[in-house]
C-alpha positions as CSV (number, residue, x, y, z in Angstrom):
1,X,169.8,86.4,69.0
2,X,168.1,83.2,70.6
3,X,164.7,83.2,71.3
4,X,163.9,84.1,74.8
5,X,165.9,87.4,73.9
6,X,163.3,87.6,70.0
7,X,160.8,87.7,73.0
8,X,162.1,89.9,75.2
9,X,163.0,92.3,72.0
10,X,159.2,91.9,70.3
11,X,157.4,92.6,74.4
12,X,159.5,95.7,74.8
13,X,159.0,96.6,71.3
14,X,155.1,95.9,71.8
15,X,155.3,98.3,75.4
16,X,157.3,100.9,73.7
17,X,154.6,101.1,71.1
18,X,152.6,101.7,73.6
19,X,154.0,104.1,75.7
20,X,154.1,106.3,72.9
21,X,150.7,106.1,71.2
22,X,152.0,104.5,68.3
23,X,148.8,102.5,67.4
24,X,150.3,101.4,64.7
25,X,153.5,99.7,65.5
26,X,151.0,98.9,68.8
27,X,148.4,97.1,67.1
28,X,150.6,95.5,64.2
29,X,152.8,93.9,67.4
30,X,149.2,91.4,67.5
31,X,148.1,88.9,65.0
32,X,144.8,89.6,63.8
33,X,142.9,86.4,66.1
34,X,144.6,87.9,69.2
35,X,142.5,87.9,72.2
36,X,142.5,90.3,74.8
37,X,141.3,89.9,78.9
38,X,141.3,93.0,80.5
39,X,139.9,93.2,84.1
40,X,138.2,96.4,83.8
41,X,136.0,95.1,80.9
42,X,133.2,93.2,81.2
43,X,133.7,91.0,77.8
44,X,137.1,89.9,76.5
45,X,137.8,91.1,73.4
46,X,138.3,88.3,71.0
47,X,140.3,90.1,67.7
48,X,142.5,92.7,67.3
49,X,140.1,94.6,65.6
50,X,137.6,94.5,68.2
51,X,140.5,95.8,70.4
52,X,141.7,98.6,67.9
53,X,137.7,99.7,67.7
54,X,137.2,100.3,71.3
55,X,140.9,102.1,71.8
56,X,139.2,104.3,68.7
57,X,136.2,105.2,70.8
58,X,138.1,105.6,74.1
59,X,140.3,108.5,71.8
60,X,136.8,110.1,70.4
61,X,134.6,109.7,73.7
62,X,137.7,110.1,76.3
63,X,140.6,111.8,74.7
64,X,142.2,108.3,75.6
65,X,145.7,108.6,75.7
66,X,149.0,106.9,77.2
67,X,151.5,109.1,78.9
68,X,153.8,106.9,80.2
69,X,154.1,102.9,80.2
70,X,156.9,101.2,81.8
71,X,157.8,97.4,82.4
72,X,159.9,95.3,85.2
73,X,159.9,91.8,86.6
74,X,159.6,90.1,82.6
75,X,159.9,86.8,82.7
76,X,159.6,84.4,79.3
77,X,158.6,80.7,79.1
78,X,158.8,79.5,75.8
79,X,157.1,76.6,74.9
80,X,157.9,75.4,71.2
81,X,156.0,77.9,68.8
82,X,154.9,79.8,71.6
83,X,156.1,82.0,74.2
84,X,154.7,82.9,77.7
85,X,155.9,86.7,78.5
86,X,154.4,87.7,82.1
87,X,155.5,91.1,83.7
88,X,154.1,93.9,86.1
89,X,153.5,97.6,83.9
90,X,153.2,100.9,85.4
91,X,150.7,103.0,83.4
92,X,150.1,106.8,83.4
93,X,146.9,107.8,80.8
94,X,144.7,110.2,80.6
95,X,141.2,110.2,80.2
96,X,138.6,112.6,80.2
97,X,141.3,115.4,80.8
98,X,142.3,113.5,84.1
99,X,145.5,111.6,84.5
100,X,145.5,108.1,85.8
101,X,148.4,105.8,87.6
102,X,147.7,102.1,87.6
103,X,149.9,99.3,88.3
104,X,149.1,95.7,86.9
105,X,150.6,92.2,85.9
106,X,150.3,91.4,82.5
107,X,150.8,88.5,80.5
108,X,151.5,88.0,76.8
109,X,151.2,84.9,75.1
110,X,153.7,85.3,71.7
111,X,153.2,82.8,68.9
112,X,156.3,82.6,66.6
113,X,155.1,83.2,62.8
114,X,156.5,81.0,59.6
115,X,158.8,84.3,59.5
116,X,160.2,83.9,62.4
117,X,158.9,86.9,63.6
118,X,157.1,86.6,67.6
119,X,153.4,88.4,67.6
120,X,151.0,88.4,70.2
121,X,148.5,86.2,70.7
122,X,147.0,86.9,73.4
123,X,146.7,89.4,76.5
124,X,145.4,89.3,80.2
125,X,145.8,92.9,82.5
126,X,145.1,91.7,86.0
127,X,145.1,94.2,88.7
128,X,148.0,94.2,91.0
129,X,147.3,92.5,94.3
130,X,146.6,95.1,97.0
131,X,149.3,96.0,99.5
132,X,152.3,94.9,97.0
133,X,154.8,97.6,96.8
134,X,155.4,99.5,93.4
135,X,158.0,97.9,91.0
């Protein structure tokens, strides 16, 4: 398998993870300095535990939980060590007993590991830019 395709495999393995609440597999798809820039926080969140401690208290305080998580439009740069995985995802969650659609652009920075394996290093959820159509 070359390496755009290791990419493509660990992102869809990452948004799989996802999809199906498997915090887990979810969180271990991140190395443990990831950082995280999501819009709807105020603060990026600058290690994967500080991530995995708020998606704890979302579950407690919200009954936080993915329903649905789907990806289209990848695209991977890969730059030596590091890859640049950028794609629009369609969420469904729910959240204080109400269900919520969103649509956003993500990217993923991948870093490869002295394994060879590809982990995240980084994440940024933008918004998707009023009046697109879905994916």
């Amino acid at each position: 398998m070359n390496e755009r395709d290791q990419v493509l495999k660990a992102a869809a393995d990452l948004v799989t993870a996802f999809a199906r609440n498997d915090r887990e597999a979810y969180f271990g798809a991140f190395s443990a300095d990831a950082s995280f820039v999501f819009y709807t926080l105020e603060q990026p969140l600058l290690s994967r535990d500080a991530y995995q401690a708020l998606w704890e208290t979302w579950r407690a305080e919200d009954g936080f939980e993915v329903l649905a998580c789907t990806s289209s439009n990848a695209f991977v740069s890969l730059q030596g060590d590091v890859a640049v995985f950028i794609h629009d995802v369609a969420t469904e969650l729910r959240m204080q007993g109400e269900q919520h659609f969103s649509q956003e652009r993500e990217t993923i920075v991948f870093r490869r590991q002295q394994q060879g394996l590809w982990l995240a290093c980084h994440e940024h959820l933008s918004a998707m830019p009023e009046g697109l159509p879905p994916p």
